[in-house]
C-alpha positions as CSV (number, residue, x, y, z in Angstrom):
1,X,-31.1,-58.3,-218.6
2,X,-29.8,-54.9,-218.9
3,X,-25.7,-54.5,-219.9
4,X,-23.7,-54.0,-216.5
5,X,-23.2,-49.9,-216.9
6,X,-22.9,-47.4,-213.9
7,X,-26.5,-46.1,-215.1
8,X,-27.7,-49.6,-214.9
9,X,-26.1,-50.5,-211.6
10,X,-28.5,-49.7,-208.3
11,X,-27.6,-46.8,-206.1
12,X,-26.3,-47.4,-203.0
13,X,-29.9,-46.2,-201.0
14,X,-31.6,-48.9,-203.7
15,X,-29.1,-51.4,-202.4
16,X,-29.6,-51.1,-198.6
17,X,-33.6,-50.7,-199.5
18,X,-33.2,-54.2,-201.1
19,X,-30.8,-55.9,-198.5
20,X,-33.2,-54.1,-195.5
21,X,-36.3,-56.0,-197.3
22,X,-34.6,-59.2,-198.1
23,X,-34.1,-59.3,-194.4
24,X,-37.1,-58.2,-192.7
25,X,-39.4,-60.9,-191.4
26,X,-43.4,-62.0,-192.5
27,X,-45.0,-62.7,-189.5
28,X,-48.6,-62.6,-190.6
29,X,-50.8,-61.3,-193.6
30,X,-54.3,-61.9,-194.0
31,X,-57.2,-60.6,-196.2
32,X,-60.8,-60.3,-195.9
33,X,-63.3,-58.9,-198.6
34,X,-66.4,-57.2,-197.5
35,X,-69.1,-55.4,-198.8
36,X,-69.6,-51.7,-199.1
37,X,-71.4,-50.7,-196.1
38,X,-70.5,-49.0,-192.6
39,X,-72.5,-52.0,-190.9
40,X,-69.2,-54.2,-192.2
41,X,-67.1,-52.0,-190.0
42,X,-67.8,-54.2,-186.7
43,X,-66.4,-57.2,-188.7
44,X,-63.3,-55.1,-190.0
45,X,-62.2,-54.2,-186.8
46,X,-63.0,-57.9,-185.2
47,X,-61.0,-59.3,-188.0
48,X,-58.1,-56.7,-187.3
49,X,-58.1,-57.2,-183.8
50,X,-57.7,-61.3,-184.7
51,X,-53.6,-60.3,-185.8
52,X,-51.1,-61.2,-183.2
53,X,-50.4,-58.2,-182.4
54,X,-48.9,-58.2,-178.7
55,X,-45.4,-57.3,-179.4
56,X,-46.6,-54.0,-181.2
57,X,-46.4,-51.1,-179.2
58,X,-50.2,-50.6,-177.8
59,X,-50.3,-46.7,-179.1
60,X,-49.1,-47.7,-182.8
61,X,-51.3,-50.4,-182.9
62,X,-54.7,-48.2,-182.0
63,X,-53.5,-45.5,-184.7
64,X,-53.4,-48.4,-187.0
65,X,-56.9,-49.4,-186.1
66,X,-58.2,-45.5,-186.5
67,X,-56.4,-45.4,-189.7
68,X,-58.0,-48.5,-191.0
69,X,-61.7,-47.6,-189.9
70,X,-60.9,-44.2,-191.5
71,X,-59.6,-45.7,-195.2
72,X,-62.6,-48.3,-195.0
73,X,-65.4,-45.5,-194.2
74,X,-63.5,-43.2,-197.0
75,X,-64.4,-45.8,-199.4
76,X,-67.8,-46.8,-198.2
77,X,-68.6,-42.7,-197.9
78,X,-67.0,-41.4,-200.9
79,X,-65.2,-44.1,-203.3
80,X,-68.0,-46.3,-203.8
81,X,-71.1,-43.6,-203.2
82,X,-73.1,-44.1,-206.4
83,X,-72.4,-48.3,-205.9
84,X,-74.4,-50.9,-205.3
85,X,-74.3,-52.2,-201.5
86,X,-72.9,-55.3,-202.4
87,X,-69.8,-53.9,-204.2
88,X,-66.3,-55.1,-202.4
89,X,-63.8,-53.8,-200.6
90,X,-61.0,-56.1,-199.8
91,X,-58.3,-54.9,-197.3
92,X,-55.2,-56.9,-196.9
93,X,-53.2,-56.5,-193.7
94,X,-48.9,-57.8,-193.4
95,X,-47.1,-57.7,-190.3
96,X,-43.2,-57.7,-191.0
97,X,-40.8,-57.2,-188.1
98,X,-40.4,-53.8,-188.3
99,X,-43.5,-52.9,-189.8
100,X,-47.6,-53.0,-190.3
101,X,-49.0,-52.4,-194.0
102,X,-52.6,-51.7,-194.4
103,X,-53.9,-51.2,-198.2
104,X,-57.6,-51.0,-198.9
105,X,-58.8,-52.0,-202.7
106,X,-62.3,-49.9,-203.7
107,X,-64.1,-50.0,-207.4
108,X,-64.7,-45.9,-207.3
109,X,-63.8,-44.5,-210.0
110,X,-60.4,-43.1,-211.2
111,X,-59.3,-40.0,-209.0
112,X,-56.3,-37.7,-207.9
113,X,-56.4,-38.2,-204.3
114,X,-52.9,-39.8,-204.7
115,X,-52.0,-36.2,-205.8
116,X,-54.3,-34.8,-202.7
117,X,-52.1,-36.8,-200.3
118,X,-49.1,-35.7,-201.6
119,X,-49.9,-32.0,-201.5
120,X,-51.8,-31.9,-197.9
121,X,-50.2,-30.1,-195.6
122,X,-50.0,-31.6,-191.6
123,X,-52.3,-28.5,-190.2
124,X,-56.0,-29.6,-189.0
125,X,-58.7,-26.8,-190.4
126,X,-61.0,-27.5,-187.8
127,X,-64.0,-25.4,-189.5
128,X,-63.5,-27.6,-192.7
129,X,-66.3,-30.0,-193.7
130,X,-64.3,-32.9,-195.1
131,X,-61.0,-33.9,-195.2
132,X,-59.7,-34.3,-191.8
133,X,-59.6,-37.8,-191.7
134,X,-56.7,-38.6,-194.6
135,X,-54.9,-35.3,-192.7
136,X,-55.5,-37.7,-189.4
137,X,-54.1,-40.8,-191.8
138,X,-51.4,-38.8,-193.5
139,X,-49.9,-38.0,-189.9
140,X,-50.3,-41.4,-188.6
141,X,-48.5,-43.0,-191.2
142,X,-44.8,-43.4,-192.4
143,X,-46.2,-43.5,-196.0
144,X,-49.7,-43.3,-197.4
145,X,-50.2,-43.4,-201.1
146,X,-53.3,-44.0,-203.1
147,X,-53.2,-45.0,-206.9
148,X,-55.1,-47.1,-209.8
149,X,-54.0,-50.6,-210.2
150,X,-54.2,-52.6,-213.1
151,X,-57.4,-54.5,-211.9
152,X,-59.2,-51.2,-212.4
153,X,-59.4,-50.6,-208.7
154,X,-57.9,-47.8,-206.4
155,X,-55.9,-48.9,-203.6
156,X,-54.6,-46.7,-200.5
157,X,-51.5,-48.1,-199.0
158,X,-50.8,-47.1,-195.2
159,X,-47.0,-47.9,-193.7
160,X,-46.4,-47.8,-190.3
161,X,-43.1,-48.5,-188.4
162,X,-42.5,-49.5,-185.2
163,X,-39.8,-50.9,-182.5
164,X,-40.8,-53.7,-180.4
165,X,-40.4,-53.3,-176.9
């Protein structure tokens, strides 16, 4: 335990972050583990669609869905393109109260598109030949990050907030 010092103490935006999560609700979180190929996408989708969802607000709910078919194909396409077809991807899905997190595990290997995410900018190049789609998931979301976790996998975590109705 660290000695009670101002430097030691939580600010007051780490305080309300803390109190805001202590309070927020579960209300379902599932996963499913799949192998790496766009014929699993029908059965991602199905899946997602199985979340009680009705008390989301029908427009946040498809970009959710358009966001998850886009993280699943980026990993299928581009994370796991010199893997075997059998490789997983496992997605994990929470609905909180005020909230919906999608994060999507891959084997690829070790990368800088956490850095790429961070330094895209909102505009859409139309003429480009990749890249549109994290754009598309970078402007859907509240907060999309993408790192290495200990397990040696990358995983892209998509945030998005909502009211209910």
């Amino acid at each position: 335990m660290l000695p009670d010092t101002p430097e030691n103490r939580p600010t007051a935006r780490q305080q309300e972050t803390q109190t805001r999560v202590m309070t927020l609700k579960l209300l379902e979180a599932k996963r499913i583990r799949v192998h790496s190929s766009l014929n699993a996408l029908n059965q991602v989708l199905t899946w997602f669609d199985g979340f009680a969802h009705s008390f989301i607000p029908q427009s946040i709910w498809l970009q959710c869905q358009l966001v998850l078919a886009e993280g699943f194909t980026n990993a299928v396409r581009h994370a796991h393109k010199n893997q075997p077809p059998d490789t997983p991807i496992e997605i994990e899905v929470t609905i909180l109260d005020d909230h919906l997190n999608i994060s999507i595990w891959d084997y690829g290997p070790e990368n800088n598109l956490g850095n790429v995410i961070d330094t895209l900018s909102q505009e859409m190049d139309q003429s480009a030949e990749g890249g549109r789609g994290l754009k598309l998931m970078k402007k859907i979301a509240d907060d999309l990050s993408y790192r290495r976790d200990g397990s040696q996998r990358n995983c892209l975590v998509f945030i998005k907030q909502y009211e209910q109705p």
